[in-house]
N, C-alpha and C positions, 0 to 999 in steps of 0.2 A: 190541430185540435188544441182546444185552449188548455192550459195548467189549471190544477186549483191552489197548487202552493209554491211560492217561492223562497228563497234562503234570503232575501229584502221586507218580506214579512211573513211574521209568523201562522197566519192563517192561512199561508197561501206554498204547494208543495208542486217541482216540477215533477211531471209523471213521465213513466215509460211508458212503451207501445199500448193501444189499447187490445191486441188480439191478441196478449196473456192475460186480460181478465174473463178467466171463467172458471163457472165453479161446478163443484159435485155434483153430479148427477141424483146422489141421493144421503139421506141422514142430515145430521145438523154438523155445519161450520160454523169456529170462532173465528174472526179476527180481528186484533187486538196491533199494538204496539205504539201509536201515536195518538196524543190530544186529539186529532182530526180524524181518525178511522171513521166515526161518525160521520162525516161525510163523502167518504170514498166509495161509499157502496152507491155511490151513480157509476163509478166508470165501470161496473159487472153489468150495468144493463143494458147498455146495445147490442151486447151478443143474446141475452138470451132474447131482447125484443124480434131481431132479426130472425130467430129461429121460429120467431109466430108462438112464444111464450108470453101467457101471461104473468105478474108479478104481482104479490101485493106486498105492500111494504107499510108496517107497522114502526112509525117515527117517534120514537122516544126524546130524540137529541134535537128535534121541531130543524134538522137539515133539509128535508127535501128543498130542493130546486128546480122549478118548470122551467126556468130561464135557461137551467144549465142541460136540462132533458132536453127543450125545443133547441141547442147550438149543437146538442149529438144529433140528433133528428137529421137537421140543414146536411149538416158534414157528410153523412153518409147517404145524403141524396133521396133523406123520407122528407114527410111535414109533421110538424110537431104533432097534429091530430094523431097520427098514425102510432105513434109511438104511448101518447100521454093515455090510447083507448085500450092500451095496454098493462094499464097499471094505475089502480088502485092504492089510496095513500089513509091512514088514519094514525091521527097522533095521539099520542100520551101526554100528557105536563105531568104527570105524578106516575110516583112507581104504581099506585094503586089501579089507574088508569091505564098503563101497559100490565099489568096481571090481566085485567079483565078482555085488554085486549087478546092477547095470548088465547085466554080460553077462550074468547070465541069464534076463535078462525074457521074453526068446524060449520057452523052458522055462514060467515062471511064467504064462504066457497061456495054455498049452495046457491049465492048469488051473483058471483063472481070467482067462478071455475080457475082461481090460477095455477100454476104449474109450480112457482118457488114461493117463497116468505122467506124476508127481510125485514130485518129487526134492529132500532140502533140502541143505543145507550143502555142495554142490556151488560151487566145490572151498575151502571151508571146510576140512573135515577134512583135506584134503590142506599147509596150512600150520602142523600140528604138528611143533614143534621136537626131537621126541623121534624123528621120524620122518628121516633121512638126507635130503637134499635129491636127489640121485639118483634116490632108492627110488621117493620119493614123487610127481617128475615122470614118472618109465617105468611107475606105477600110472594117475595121471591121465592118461597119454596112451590106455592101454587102454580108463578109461573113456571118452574121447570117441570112443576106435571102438565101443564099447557103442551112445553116443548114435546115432552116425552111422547104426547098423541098425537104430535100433528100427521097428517096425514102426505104430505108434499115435503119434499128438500127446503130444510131452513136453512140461511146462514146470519148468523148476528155480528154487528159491526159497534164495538164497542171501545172509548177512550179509556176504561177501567186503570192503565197503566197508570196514568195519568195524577190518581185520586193515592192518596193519602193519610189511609183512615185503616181500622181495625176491621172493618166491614168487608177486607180485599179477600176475606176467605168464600165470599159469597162467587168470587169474580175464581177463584179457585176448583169450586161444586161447579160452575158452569163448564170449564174448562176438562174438567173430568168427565162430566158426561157429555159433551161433543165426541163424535166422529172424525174429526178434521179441527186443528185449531194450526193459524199459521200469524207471522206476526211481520207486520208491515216494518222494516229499519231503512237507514238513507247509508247511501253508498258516496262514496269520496267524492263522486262527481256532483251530490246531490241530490239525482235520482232515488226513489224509493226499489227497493225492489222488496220481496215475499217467503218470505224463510217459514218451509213447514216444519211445525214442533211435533203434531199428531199428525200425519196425513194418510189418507187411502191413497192404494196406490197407482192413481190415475192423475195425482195432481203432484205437479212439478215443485221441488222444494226450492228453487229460486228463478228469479229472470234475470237475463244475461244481456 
């Protein structure tokens, strides 16, 4: 299976096995701990595609990858069709734009029944300096009443560590009100592994 990151550059991290990516059954997850979490939330989806779930994933962080979905696909002996008719993608460029999304999943289900929601750069987007500090905490607070009713298991994937700003308490109220928050660190050999900070307790606090 291919890596997305290696220690030669920095957008690119080698991963462990993929049959420890999976997640809660139910409530909302964070996780958090690298610049790139953003886009780790592909390797949680061949297990749940394989169980004949659907996915919809709300991309703040404009990561998705078809390329990277159709080499999971190949790998485990589907074709990309199979996998991409399984998942639903709508992005955000503005925090404004993932609020509105958030709220309307309820809408978005009734047309595409999925079973999770995934969310990136939550609340990433929301500590852009272009954006009034006001505006953009009475926007995040809308979406965490989005979160609060969804209806399906969310888990958001967010670089929040990352950012540098007074706005990190927003990234704090998120954190608080999850279910599950766990946080991606690298191990000596390089490997990431998954340390839960909140967890239910169906989900392993690391990989070994």
């Amino acid at each position: 299976m291919d890596s997305p990151l290696s220690r030669a550059a920095p957008t690119e991290v080698r991963m462990p096995p993929l049959n420890p990516w999976a997640l809660p059954d139910s409530g909302l997850s964070v996780f958090h701990g690298r610049r790139e979490t953003t886009r780790l939330f592909h390797y949680f989806l061949p297990r749940l595609i394989e169980q004949g779930k659907h996915v919809l994933c709300l991309d703040g962080g404009n990561r998705f990858d078809p390329l990277l979905i159709a080499r999971f696909a190949r790998h485990r002996g589907h074709t990309p069709t199979e996998f991409n008719r399984r998942i639903r993608v709508a992005r955000a460029f503005t925090c404004f734009q993932l609020t509105e999304l958030l709220l309307r999943v309820p809408k978005f289900l009734c047309a595409f029944p999925a079973d999770n929601l995934m969310v990136t750069a939550l609340p990433d987007l929301y500590f852009d300096e272009d954006v009034r500090e006001r505006e953009a905490c009475t926007s995040f607070e809308r979406a965490l009443e989005g979160l609060q009713a969804l209806p399906c298991p969310a888990a958001v994937f967010s670089g929040a560590d990352s950012f540098r700003t007074p706005r990190q308490r927003l990234f704090h109220l998120l954190r608080a009100q999850a279910d599950q928050v766990c946080q991606f660190t690298e191990r000596a050999d390089g490997r990431l592994m998954l340390l839960g900070e909140k967890t239910a307790p169906r989900m392993a606090p690391a990989w070994a």
